[in-house]
C-alpha positions in Angstrom: 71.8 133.5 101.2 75.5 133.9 100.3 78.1 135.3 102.8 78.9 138.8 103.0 82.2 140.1 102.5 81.7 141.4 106.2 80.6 137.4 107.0 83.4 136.4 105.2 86.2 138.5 107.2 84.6 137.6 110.3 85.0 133.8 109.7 88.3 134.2 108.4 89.4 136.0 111.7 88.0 133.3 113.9 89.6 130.5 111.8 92.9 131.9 111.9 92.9 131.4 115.7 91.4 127.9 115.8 94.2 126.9 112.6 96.9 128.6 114.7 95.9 126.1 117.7 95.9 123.1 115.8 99.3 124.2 114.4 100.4 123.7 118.1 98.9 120.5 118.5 100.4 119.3 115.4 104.0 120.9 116.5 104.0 118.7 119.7 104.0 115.6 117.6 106.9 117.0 115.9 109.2 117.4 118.4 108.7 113.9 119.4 109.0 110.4 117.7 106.2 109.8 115.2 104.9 106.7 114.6 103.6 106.0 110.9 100.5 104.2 110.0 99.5 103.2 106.2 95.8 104.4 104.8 96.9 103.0 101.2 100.4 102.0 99.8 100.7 105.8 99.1 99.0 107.2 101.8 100.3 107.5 105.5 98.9 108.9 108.2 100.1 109.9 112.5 98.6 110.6 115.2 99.4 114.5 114.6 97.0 113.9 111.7 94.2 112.8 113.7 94.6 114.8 116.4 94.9 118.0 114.3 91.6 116.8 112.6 89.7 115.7 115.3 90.1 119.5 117.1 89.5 121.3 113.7 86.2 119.2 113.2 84.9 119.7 117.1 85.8 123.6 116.8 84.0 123.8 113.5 80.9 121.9 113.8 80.4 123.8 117.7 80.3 127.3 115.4 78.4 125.9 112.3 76.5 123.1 113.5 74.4 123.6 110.2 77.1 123.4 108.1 78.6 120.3 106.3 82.1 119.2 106.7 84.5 117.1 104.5 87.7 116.2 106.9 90.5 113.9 105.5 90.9 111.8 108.6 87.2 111.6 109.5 85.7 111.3 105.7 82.8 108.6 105.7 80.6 109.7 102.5 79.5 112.7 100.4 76.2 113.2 102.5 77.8 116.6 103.5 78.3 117.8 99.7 74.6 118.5 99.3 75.1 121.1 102.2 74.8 124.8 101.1 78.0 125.7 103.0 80.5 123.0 103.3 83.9 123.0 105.4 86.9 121.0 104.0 89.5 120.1 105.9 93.2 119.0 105.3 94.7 118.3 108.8 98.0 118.2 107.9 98.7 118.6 104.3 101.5 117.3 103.4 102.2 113.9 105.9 105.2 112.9 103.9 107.4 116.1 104.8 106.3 115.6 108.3 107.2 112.7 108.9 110.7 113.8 106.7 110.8 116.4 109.3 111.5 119.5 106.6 108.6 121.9 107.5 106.8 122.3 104.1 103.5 120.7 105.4 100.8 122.7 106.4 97.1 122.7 108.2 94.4 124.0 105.3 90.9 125.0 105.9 88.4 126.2 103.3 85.2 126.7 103.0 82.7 126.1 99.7 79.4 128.0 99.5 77.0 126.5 96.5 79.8 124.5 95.3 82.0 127.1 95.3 85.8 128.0 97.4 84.7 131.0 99.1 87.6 131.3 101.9 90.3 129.4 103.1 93.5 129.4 105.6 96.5 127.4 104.8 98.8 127.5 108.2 102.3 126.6 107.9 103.3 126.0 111.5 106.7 125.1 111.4 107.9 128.2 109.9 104.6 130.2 111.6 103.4 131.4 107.9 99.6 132.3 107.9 97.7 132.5 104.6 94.4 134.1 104.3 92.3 134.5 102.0 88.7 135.8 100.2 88.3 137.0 96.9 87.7 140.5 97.3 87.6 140.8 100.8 91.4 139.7 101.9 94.5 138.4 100.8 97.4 138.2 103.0 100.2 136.1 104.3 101.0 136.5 108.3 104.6 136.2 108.7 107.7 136.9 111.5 105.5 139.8 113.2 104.4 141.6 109.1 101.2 141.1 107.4 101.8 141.4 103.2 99.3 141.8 101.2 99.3 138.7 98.2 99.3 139.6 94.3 100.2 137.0 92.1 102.8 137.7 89.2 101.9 139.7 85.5 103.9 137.2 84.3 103.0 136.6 80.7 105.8 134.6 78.9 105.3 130.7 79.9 109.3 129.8 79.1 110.2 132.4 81.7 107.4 131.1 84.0 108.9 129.6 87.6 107.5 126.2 88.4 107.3 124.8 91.6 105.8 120.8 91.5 105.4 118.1 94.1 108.4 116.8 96.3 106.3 113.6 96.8 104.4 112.9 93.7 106.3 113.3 90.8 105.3 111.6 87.6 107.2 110.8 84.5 105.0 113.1 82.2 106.3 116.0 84.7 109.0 116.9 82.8 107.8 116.0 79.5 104.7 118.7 80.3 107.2 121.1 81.5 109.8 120.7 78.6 106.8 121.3 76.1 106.0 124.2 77.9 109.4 125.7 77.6 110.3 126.4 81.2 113.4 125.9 82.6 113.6 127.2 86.3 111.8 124.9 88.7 111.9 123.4 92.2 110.0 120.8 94.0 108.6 121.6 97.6 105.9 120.5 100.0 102.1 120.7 100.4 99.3 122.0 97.6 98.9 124.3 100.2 102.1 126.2 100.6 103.2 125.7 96.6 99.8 127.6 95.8 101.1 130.3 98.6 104.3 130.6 96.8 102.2 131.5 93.6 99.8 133.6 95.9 103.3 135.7 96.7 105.2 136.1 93.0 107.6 134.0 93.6 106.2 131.1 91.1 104.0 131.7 88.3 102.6 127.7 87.4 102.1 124.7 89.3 100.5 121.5 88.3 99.8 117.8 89.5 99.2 115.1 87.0 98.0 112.6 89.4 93.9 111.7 89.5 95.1 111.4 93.7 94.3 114.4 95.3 91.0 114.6 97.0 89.1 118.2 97.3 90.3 118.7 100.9 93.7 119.5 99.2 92.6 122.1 96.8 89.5 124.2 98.9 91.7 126.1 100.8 94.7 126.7 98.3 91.9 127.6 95.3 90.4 129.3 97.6 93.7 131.4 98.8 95.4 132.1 95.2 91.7 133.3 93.5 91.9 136.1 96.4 95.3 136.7 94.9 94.4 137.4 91.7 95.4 133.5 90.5 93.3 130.5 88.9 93.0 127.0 90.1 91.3 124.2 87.7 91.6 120.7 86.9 95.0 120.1 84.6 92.1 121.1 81.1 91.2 124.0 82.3 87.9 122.8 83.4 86.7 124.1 87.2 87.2 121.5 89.8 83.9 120.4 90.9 83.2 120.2 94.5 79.9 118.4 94.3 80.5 115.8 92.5 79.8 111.9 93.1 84.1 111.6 94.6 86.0 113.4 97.0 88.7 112.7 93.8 90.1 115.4 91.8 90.4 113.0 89.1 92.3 115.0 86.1 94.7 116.9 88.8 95.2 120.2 89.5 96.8 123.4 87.5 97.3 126.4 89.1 98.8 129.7 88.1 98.9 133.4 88.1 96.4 133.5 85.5 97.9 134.8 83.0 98.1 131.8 79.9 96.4 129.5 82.5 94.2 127.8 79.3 97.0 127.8 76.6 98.9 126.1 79.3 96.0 123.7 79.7 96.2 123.2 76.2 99.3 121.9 75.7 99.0 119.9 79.2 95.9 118.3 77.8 98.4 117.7 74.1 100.9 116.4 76.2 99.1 114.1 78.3 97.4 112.9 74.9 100.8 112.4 73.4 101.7 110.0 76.5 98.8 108.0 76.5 99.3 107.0 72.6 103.3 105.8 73.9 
């Protein structure tokens, strides 16, 4: 049986305590030298990472011992996927500005329900930003002592659109996507996380990440979050992002936006990226 918007509130209420702790433990390995281990050439990791996971996981599976989880720093197989409910679990996302020591990483939880974002938190802890949200049951971001409800923009015209991309994973076809699109204002920041918050709050319209890299612990949470808002997350076609599938890979990227154009701009995405591969 699915949640209940009641069910749904509940768990969001209890998660934003347990995220707020981990935030903590992830803040004492910031104030202190961090030492960087490699997962892949492109992939590091610290022991704020695991740490951060390995509290999140023992928290969650004490409360929902029936429930699957998918955590990045614990991730063995897809066993879990076949699970009715399934947790997902980004520990820190964003490790590069971490380690960079700028702030825009975050702690993201979500959870999927038949294959499905139903909820998620995405925690920023260095500036103490809490996003929340359920469609149709809450949408808010927590903030220096105010709660604010989230909307995402009406805005319709793509060339007046405000981009925000990846600090740490820009691709050449970036700018050739976002020069077909006819947008001109844009700026790069930290975490799927907190650039799908900045959509959640009007102050971007469009975001999008060419790379086959991400892994659906990055986008739960954030689809989760910007959909309460009144915003669309799918893979960079338009097609859903499919959280029971055979990798934990979100193999054609991410696009995520207010909604508003979100498949013409997955149009000329998929034109563009089309055009590249015939270079």
């Amino acid at each position: 049986m699915a949640l209940s918007s009641i069910e749904k509130k509940d768990r969001l209420d209890w998660l934003e305590h347990v995220v707020r702790t981990a935030g903590a433990i992830v803040l004492s390995h910031y104030a202190k030298k961090t030492q960087v281990e490699w997962k892949t050439d492109t992939e590091p990791v610290t022991e704020a990472d695991r740490a951060s996971n390995t509290f999140l996981v023992e928290k969650i599976s004490h409360a929902f011992p029936a429930e699957g989880i998918l955590a990045e720093e614990s991730f063995s197989d897809l066993t879990c996927l076949k699970n009715e409910r399934v947790w997902m679990i980004d520990p820190i996302d964003g490790t590069k500005e971490f380690i960079h020591r700028n702030g825009e990483f975050s702690i993201m939880v979500g959870l999927v329900e038949k294959g499905a974002p139903v909820l998620g938190i995405v925690y920023q802890p260095a500036e103490e930003k809490m996003y929340k949200g359920a469609k149709g049951v809450e949408s808010i971001i927590d903030w220096q002592d105010e709660v604010i409800p989230l909307k995402v923009s009406e805005n319709t015209k793509i060339n007046e659109f405000n981009l925000v991309v990846s600090r740490s994973h820009l691709e050449p076809v970036m700018e050739k996507i976002r020069s077909n699109l006819g947008i001109a204002r844009w700026r790069q920041h930290g975490s799927v996380g907190l650039k799908s918050g900045l959509i959640a709050r009007s102050i971007y319209d469009l975001y999008f990440h060419t790379s086959g890299q991400s892994k659906l612990w990055d986008t739960c949470a954030p689809q989760a979050l910007l959909e309460s808002a009144g915003g669309v997350m799918t893979d960079l076609y338009g097609q859903p992002l499919n959280y029971r599938g055979k990798s934990v890979r979100n193999r054609n990227g991410i696009l995520a936006s207010n909604g508003c154009r979100h498949a013409e701009i997955a149009g000329i995405i998929s034109e563009t990226l089309l055009g590249a591969k015939k270079v």
